[in-house]
Each structure stands twice: as structure tokens, then as C-alpha cells.
C-alpha positions as CSV (number, residue, x, y, z in Angstrom):
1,X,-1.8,2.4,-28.3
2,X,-5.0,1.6,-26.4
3,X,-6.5,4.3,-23.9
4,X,-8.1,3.6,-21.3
5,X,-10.3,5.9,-19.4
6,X,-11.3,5.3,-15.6
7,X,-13.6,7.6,-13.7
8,X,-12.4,9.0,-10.3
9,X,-15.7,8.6,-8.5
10,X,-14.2,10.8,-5.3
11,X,-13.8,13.9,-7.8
12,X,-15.1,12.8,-11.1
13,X,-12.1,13.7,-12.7
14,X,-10.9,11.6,-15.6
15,X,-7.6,9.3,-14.6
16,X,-6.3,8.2,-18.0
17,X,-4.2,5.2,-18.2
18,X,-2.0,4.9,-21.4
19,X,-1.4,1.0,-20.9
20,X,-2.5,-1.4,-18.0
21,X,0.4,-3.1,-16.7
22,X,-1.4,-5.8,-14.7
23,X,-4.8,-6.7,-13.4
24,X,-4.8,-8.7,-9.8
25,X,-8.0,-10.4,-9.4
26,X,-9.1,-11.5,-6.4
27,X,-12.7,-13.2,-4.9
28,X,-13.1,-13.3,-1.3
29,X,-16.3,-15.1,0.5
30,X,-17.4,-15.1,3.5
31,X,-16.2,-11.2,4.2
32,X,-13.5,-10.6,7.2
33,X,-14.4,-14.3,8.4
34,X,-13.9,-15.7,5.2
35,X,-11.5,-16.4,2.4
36,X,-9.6,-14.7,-0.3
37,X,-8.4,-16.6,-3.7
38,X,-6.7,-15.0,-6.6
39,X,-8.1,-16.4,-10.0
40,X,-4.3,-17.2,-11.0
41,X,-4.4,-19.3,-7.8
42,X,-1.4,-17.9,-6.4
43,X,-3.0,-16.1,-3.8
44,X,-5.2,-18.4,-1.0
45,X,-5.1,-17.0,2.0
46,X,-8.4,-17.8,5.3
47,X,-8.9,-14.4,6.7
48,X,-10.0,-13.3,10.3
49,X,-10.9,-10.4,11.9
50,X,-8.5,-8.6,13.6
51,X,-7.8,-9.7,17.8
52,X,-10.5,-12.2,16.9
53,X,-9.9,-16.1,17.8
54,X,-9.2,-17.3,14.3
55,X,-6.1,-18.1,12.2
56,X,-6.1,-16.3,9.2
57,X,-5.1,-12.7,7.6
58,X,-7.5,-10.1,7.6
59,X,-7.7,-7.0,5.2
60,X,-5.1,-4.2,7.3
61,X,-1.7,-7.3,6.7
62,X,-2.7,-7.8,3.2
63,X,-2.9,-3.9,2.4
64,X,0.4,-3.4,4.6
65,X,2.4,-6.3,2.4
66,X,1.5,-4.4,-0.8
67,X,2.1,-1.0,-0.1
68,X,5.5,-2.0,1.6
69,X,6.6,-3.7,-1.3
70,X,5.1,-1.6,-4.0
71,X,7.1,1.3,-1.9
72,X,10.5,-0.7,-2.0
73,X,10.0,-0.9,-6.0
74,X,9.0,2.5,-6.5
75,X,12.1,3.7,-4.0
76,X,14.2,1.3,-6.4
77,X,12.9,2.9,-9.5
78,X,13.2,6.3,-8.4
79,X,16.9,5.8,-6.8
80,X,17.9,4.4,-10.2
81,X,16.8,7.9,-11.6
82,X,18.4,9.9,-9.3
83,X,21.6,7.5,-9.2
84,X,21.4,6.3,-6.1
85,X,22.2,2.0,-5.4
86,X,19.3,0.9,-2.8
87,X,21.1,-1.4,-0.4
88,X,20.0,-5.0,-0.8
89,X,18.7,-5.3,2.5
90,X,16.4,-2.3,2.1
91,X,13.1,-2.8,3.9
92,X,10.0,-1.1,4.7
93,X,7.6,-1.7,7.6
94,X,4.1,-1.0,7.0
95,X,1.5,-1.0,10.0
96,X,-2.1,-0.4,9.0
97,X,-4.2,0.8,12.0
98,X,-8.6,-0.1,11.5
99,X,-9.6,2.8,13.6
100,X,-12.8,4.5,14.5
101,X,-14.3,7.6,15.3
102,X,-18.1,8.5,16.7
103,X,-20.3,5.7,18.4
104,X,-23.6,4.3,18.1
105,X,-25.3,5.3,14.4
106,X,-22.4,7.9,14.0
107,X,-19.9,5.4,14.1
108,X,-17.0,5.7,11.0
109,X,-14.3,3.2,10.5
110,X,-11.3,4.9,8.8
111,X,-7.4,3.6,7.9
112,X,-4.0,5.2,9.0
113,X,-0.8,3.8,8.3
114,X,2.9,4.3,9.5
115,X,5.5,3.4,7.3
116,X,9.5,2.8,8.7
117,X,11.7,3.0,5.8
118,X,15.1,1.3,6.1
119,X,18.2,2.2,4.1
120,X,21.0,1.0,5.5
121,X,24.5,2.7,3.9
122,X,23.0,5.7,2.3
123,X,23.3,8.9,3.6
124,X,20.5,10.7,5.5
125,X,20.0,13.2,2.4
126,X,19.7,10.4,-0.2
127,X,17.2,8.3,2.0
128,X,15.1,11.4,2.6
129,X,15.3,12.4,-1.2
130,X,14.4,8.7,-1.9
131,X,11.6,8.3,0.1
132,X,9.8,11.6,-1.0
133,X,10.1,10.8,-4.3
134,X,8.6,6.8,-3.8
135,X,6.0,8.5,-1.8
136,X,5.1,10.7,-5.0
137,X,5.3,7.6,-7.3
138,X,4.0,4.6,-5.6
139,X,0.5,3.3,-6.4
140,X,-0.4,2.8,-3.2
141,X,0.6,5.9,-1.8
142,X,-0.9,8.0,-4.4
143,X,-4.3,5.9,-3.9
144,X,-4.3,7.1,-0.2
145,X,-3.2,10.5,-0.8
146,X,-5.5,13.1,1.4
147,X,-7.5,9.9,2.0
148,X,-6.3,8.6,5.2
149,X,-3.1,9.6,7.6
150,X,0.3,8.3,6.6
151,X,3.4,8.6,8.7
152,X,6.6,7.6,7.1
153,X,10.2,7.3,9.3
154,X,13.2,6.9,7.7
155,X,16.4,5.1,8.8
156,X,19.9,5.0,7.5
């Protein structure tokens, strides 16, 4: 088994990972009025900045697509441990929110993110239990942990 050891630059704590699962690799030109292209081509999106004029995606609706599907997988994975069937029309609703705070030279941009989990048919015990327990697991949610706000609602 192969180790692989990644430095946590925010702590300088060692993260090591046993095995990497998948690598997405991704160059983008031309910054928030430019383009994004996956190497594997499967990704080639125009992007645009947010309110502006043009037609493209920008940064907050890509982030929001993965973590709300990351999340549904990591609910599925942890319902199937806690045997617990996730409806087939499961969904999650991410909103991603490019905020600011200060002005002039002080000016900080910063992320925040709501996320409305749906579970239609399970019980409001099981969603809850779900739902803390993707929020522990999830990639995404554990690369935002005491990083940013995150608000999740849950629906049954």
C-alpha cells in the first residue's frame, strides 16, 4: 500500500491519505471571465462573473454542484451503515453566497453556503441522523469545516 502524505498548510498538520481515489484535473484561463476544461475533456464549461452580462458558470455553481452531490453520496454511504434506504428522489440544494466584508484596502471576500437537504419518506429522526453524519463524512464539508459558514435544513 502506497502512503501518501499531504501538508495541511492552514495548520501544518500532516493529512495522510492511505490511497487516492481520484484526481480531477482541471485548467481554467482567462480567470472568472474565462474558461474551465477538464484534461479528460468531460468538463468545458465558459465561466462569468456572477450578475455580470455574460453566459457562462462562474466558480460559487460549480462549487455548489459538487458539494450537493458529494453530500447525496456521502448521506447514501452513511444511510447504508446505519440501515437506512435513501429515497430515490433524495436531493440537496446547495447555494453558495461570494460575500464581503470591509471596503477600500480592507476589503475580504469570504464564502457561506446553505444547504436544503430533502428526504422524502424517512422520518424526521433518520433524516437528521443522516445528515449529521454526511456532514461529518463528506469531502467537501470537511474541507470547509471552521472555514466558512454552512447552514444545512433538512426536509422529510
Amino acid at each position: 500500500m502506497e502512503t501518501i502524505t499531504v501538508i495541511d498548510t492552514t495548520n501544518n498538520a500532516q493529512i495522510i491519505a492511505d490511497k487516492v481515489l481520484y484526481t480531477g484535473k482541471v485548467k481554467t484561463t482567462g480567470g472568472r471571465e474565462g474558461a474551465a476544461k477538464s484534461t479528460d475533456g468531460r468538463l468545458d464549461v465558459n465561466l462569468s462573473t456572477p450578475g455580470g452580462s455574460g453566459s457562462g458558470t462562474n466558480p460559487e455553481q460549480l462549487f455548489a454542484a459538487g458539494w450537493s452531490a458529494c453530500f447525496i453520496g456521502a448521506m447514501r454511504r452513511n444511510a447504508a451503515g446505519l440501515q437506512i434506504a435513501i429515497p430515490n428522489d433524495t436531493a440537496v440544494e446547495a447555494e453558495i453566497d461570494l460575500a464581503t466584508t470591509g471596503e477600500g484596502s480592507s476589503l475580504a471576500f469570504s464564502l457561506q453556503a446553505r444547504l436544503y437537504v430533502y428526504l422524502p419518506g424517512l422520518t424526521t429522526e433518520q433524516a437528521n441522523t443522516v445528515v449529521a453524519a454526511a456532514h461529518q463524512t463528506c469531502p467537501y464539508s470537511k474541507a470547509t469545516r471552521g472555514n466558512i459558514n454552512v447552514h444545512i435544513s433538512v426536509s422529510v
